[in-house]
VMD Tcl script that draws the C-alpha trace (Angstrom):
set ca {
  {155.00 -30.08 -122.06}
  {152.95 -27.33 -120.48}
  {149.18 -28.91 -121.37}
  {147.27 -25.84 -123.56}
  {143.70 -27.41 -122.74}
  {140.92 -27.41 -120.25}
  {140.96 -30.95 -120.54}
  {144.80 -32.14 -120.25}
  {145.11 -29.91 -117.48}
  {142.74 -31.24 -115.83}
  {143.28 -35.09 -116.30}
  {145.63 -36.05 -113.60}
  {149.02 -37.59 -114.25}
  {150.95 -39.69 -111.79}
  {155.07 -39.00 -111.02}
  {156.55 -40.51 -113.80}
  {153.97 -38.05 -115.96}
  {151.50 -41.02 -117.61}
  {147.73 -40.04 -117.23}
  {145.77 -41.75 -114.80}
  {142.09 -43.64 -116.04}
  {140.48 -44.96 -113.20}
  {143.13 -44.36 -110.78}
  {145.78 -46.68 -113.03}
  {148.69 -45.51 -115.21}
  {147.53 -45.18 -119.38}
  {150.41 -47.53 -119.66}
  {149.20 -50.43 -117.54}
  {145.55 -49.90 -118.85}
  {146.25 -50.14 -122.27}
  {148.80 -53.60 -121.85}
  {145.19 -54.38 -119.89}
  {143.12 -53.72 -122.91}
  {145.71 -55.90 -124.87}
  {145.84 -53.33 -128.29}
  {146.12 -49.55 -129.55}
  {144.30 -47.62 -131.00}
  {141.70 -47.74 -128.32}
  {139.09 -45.56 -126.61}
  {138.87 -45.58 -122.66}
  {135.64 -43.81 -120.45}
  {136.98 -43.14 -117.08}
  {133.82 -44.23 -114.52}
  {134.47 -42.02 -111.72}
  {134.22 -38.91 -114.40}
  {130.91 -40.46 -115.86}
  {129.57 -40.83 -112.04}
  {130.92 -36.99 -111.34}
  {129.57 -35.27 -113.82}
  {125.73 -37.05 -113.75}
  {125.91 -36.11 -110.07}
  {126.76 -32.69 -110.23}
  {124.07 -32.34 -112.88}
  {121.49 -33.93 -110.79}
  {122.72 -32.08 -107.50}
  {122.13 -28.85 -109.64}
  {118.76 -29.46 -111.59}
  {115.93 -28.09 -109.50}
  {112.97 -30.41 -108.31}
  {110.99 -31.56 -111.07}
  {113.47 -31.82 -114.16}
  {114.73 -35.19 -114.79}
  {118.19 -35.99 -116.22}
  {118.02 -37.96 -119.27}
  {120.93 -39.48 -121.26}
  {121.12 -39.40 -125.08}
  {122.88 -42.80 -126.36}
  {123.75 -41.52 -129.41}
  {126.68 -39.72 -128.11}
  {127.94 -43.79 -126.93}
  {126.45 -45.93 -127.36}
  {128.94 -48.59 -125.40}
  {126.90 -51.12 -123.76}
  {129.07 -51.08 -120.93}
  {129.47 -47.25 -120.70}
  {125.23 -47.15 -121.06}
  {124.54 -49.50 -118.61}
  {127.08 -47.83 -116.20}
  {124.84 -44.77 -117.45}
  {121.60 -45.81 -117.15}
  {122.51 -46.29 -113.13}
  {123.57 -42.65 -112.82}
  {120.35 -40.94 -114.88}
  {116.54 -40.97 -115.05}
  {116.09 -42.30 -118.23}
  {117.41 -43.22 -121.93}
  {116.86 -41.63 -124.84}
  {117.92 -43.74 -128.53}
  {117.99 -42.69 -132.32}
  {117.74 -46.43 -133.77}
  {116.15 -49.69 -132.57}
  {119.49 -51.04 -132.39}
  {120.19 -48.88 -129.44}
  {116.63 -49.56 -128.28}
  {117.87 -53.13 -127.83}
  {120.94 -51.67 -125.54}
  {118.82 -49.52 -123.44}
  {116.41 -52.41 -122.88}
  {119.11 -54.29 -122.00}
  {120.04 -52.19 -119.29}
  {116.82 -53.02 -117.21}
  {115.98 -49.46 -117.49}
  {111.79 -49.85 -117.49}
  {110.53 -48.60 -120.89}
  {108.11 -45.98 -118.97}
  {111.86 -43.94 -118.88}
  {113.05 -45.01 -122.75}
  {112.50 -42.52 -125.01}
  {112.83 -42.71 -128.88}
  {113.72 -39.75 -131.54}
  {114.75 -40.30 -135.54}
  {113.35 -38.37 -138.24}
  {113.49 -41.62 -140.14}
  {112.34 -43.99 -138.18}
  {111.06 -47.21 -140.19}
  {107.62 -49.41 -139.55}
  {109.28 -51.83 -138.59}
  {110.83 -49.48 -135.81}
  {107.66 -48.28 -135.08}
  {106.58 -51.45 -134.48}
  {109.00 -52.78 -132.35}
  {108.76 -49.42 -130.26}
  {105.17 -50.13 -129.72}
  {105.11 -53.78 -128.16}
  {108.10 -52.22 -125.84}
  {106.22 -49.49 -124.66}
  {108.69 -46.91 -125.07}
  {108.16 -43.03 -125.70}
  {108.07 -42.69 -129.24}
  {108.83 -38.44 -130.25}
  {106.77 -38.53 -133.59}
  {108.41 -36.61 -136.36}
  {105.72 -37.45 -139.17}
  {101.87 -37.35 -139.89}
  {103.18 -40.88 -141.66}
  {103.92 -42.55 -138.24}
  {100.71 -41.89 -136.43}
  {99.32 -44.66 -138.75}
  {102.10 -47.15 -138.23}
  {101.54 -46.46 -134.56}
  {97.74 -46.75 -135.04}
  {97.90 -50.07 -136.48}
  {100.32 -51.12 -133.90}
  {98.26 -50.20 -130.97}
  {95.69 -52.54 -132.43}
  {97.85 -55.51 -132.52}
  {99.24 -54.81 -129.14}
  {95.90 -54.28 -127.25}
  {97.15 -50.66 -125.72}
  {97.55 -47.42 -127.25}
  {101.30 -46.19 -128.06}
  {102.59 -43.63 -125.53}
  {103.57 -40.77 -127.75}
  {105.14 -37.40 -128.07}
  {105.38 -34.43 -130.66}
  {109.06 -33.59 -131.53}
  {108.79 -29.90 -132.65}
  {110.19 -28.01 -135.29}
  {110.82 -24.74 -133.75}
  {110.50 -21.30 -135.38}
  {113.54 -20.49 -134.43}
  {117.38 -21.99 -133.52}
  {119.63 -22.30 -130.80}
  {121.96 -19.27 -131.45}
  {125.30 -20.44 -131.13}
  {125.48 -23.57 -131.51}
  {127.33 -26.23 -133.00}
  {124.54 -28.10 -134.83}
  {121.76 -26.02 -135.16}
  {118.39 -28.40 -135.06}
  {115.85 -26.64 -135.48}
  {114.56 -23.33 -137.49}
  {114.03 -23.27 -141.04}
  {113.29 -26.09 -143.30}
  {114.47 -29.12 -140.99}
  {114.50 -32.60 -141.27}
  {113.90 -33.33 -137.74}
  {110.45 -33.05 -135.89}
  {107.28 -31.26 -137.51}
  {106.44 -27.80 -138.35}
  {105.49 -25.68 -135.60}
  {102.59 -24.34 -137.46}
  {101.35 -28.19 -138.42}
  {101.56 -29.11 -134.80}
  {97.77 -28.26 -134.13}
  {96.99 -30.59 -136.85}
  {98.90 -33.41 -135.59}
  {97.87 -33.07 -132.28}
  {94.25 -33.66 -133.97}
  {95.39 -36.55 -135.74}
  {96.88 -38.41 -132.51}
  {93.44 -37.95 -130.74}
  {91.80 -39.16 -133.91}
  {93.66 -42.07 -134.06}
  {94.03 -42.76 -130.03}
  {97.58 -42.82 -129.03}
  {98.45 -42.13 -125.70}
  {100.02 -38.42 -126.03}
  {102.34 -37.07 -123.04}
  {104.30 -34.21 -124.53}
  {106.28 -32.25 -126.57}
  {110.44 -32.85 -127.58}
  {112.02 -29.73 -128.14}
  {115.45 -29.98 -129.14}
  {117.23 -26.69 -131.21}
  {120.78 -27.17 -131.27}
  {123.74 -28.70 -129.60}
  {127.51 -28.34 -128.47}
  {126.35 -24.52 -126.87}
  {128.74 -22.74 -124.42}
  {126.85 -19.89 -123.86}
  {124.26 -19.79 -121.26}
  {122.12 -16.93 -122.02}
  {121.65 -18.91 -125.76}
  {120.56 -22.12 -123.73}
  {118.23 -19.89 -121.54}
  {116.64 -18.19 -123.95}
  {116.02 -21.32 -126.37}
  {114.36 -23.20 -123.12}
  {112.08 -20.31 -122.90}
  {111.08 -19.93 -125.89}
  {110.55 -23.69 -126.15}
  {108.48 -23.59 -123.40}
  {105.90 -20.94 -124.36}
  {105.56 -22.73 -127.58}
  {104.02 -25.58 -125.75}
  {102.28 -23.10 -123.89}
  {100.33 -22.04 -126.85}
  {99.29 -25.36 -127.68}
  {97.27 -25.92 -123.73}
  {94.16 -25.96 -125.28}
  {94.90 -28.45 -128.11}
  {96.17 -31.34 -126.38}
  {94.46 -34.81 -126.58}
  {95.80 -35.37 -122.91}
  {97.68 -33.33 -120.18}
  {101.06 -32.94 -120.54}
  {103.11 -35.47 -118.91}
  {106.77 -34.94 -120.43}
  {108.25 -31.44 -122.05}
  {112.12 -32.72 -123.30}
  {113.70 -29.08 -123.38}
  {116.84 -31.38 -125.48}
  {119.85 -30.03 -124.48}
  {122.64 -28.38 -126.08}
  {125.29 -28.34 -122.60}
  {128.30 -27.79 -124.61}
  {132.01 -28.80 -123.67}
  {135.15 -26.57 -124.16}
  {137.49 -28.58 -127.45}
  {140.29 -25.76 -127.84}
  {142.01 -23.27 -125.49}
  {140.22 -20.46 -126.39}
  {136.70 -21.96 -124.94}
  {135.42 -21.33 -121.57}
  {133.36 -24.08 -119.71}
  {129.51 -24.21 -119.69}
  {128.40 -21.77 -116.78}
  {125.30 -24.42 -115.49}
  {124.32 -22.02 -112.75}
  {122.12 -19.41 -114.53}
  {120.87 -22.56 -116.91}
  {119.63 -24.15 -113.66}
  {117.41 -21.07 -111.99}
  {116.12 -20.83 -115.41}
  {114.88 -24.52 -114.96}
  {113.87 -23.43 -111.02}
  {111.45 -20.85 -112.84}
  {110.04 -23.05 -115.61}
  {109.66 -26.19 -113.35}
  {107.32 -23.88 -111.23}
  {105.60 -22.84 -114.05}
  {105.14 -26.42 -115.05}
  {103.40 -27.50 -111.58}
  {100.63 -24.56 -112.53}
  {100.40 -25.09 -116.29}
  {100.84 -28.52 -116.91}
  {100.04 -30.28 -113.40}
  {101.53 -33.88 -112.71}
  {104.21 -32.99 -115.64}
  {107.78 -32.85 -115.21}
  {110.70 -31.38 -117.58}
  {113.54 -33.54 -119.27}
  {116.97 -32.68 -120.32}
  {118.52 -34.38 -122.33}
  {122.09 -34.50 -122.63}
  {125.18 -36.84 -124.33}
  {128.67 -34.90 -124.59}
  {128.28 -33.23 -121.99}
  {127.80 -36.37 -119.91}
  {130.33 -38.40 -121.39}
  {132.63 -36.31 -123.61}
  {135.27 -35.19 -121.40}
  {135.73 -38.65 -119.47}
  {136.76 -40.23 -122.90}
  {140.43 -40.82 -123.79}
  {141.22 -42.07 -127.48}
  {144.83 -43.83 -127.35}
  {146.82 -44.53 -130.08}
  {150.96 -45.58 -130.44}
  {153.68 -43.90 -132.40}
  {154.93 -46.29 -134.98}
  {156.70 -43.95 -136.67}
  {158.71 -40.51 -136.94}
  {158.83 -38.56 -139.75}
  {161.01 -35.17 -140.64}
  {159.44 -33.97 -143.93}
  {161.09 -30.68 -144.91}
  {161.55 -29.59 -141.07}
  {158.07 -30.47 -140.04}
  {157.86 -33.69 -137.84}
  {155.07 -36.00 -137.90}
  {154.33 -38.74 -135.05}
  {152.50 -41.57 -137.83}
  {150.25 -43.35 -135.17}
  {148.26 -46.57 -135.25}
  {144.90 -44.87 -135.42}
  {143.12 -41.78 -136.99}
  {140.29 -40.28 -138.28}
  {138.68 -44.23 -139.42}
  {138.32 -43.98 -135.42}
  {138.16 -40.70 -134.43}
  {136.72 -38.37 -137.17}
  {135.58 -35.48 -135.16}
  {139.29 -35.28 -133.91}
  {140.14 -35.00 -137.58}
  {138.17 -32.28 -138.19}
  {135.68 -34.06 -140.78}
  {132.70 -34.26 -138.36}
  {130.58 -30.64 -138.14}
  {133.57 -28.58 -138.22}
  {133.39 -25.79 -140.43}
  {136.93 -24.68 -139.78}
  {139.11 -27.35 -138.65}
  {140.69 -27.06 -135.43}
  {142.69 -29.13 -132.75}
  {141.06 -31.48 -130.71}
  {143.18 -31.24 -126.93}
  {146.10 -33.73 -127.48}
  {148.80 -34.71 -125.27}
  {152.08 -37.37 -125.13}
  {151.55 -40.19 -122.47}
  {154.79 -39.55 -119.94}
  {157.29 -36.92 -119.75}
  {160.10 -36.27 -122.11}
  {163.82 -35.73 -121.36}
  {163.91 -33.94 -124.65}
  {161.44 -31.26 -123.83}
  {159.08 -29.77 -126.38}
  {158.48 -29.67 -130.41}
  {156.17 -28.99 -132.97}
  {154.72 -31.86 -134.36}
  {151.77 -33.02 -136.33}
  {149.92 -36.38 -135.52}
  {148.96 -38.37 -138.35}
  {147.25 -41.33 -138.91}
  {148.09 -44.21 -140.98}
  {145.73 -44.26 -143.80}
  {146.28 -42.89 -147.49}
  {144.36 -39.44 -147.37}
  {145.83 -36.15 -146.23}
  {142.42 -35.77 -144.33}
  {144.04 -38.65 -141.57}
  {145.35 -36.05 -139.09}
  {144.44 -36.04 -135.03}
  {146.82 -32.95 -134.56}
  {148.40 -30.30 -136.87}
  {151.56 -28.43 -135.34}
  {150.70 -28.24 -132.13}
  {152.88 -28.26 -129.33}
  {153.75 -31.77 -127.52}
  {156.57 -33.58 -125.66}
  {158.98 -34.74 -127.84}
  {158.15 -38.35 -128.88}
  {159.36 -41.80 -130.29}
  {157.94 -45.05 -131.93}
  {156.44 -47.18 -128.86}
  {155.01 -43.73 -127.37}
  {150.97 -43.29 -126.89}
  {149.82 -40.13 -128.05}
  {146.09 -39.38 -126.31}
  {143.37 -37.51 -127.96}
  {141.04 -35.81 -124.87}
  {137.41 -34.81 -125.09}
  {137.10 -38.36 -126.54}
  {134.23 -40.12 -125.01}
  {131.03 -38.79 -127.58}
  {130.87 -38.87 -131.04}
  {133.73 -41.21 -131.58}
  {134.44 -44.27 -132.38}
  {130.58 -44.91 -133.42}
  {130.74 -41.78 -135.61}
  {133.34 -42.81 -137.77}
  {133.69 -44.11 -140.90}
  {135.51 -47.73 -138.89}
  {135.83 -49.83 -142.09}
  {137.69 -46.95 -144.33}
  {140.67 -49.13 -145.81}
  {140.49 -52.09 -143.76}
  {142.25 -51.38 -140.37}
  {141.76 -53.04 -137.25}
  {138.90 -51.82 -134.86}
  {139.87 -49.94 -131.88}
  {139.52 -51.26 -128.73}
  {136.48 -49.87 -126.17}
  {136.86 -50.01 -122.56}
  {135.28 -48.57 -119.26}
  {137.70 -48.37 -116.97}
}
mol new
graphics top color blue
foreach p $ca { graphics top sphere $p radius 0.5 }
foreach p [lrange $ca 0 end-1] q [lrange $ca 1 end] { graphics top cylinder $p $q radius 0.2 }
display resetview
């Protein structure tokens, strides 16, 4: 098979044709992990691409990772040695990032649900909570008072406008997430009133973006927002999360994220920062694009099926696993996710569509695409696997086994 995807392409194979995750044949990694369906993050590709990221951010913007892409414990501790800090969405993965021994000065939480008891417990760790509600000011009040020190909050914003292109558009409009642009003077009042410790805004518009000039201009724009609010604030600015949006490529037709012009737009605002907001510092902060493209979901052919001249490979996993590869996670338009037969057929190439084996039509990882010809006892990989996956899906959907995690 000639691979049709950024990814596959990329992903090296050894002579026999099997991929390679963390230097070692899919095969022998999988008899490793002892079951299919499973999910596999390659460390060296985790390690690469927070590296390059750092090496391109200017001085003065820190590299945050957003758990809920994975929220592995493995994969986040192996994380949490490669960034600046953690960002969570629950106080389950509070508990993870804690875990890590990342110090809670670098924890950061976001949720535009986020309970009292939450609240709470995000208090007494002394973790960055991004307040989304005039409601949890007074949990965060009262909590202050039992813990003897103010919370360290900051405002999550919602903007007047969106992240154009982009695959989950956060911001703009009636939202759920943050609060109003034009009740943020307000709020700011109320955290002074009630004596939290404010350090900053969270501005977060959209995500999955692959085009540059989008991501520059939403940064911009984010940060003369918080511009306008200088003379407001109940305490300098310490923190301005910019979010992050860093898109990967899924199908053929995508081109990769060009990072350069995103970086000197950083250059420019991080000197802005040092005369505008002295002693403060920007944060992006970024989960598929740190992990997405150094996951691998693996799953085994159990059967083959000819059903009137179309063949389908029936696999041991599927969308109860994986359902962005199914097409039932954001996708307006379903479309291919890059997938790819483990080895190299001496029966050359066929259309085939790879379904899952639960009773709903909607079970499908690939329809028609190209692939090496394959048999029962064959693992079928699905690429661009490491966010949004297994976590995301609905895992107890007619009773199947779990699939298998491992950092390899």
């Amino acid at each position: 098979m000639t691979d049709s995807t950024h990814s596959s392409r990329d992903w090296p194979r050894d002579g026999a044709g099997e991929f390679l995750v963390g230097g070692q044949p899919l095969s022998r990694v999988v008899d490793a992990v002892g079951s299919t369906p499973c999910y596999l993050y390659d460390r060296e590709r985790l390690r690469a691409r927070a590296w390059a990221l750092r090496s391109a951010f200017p001085t003065g913007v820190l590299l945050h990772y957003a758990m809920k892409a994975n929220p592995m414990p493995a994969l986040v501790c192996h994380m949490a040695g490669l960034v600046d800090g953690l960002d969570v969405a629950s106080a389950g993965e509070l508990r993870v990032a804690l875990d890590t021994g990342t110090s809670p000065e670098h924890i950061s939480f976001a949720g535009p649900g986020k309970s009292d008891a939450e609240l709470r417990q995000a208090a007494a760790a002394g973790i960055l909570v991004n307040v989304e509600s005039f409601r949890e000011i007074g949990e965060l009040a009262r909590a202050s008072e039992r813990n003897g020190r103010a919370a360290r909050v900051a405002v999550r914003v919602n903007l007047p406008f969106e992240l154009k292109a982009s695959g989950m558009k956060m911001s703009g409009g009636a939202r759920q997430f943050g609060v109003d642009a034009e009740c943020v003077p307000d709020l700011l009042r109320e955290i002074a009133a009630a004596g939290l410790a404010f350090e900053g805004f969270h501005m977060f518009a959209g995500s999955q973006n692959l085009r540059h000039a989008a991501i520059v201009e939403a940064q911009t724009k984010c940060y003369e927002q918080a511009l306008e609010w200088s003379d407001l604030l109940p305490a300098p600015v310490r923190s301005l999360n910019l979010g992050g949006g860093f898109g990967i490529p899924y199908t053929p037709g995508e081109a990769p994220l060009d990072l350069a012009p995103v970086c000197d737009n950083l250059g420019r605002l991080s000197e802005r920062m040092s005369g505008d907001f002295p002693g403060g510092h920007i944060v992006i902060e970024l989960g598929r694009y740190l992990v997405g493209e150094a996951g691998l979901y693996v799953s085994r052919v159990i059967d083959r099926k000819i059903s009137r001249g179309q063949v389908f490979l029936v696999v041991d996993g599927g969308m109860h696993h994986h359902l962005a590869a199914s097409g039932n996670f954001g996708q307006v338009i379903r479309r291919n996710y890059p997938v790819a037969v483990n080895g190299r057929s001496d029966a050359g190439t066929e259309t085939a569509s790879v379904v899952g084996p639960l009773c709903t039509p909607l079970d499908l990882l690939a329809d028609r695409m190209e692939l090496d010809a394959a048999q029962p006892g064959d693992l079928v990989v699905v690429f661009q696997s490491g966010a949004y996956g297994r976590s995301a899906s609905p895992r107890n959907f007619l009773s199947h086994p779990e699939a298998a995690e491992a950092l390899v």
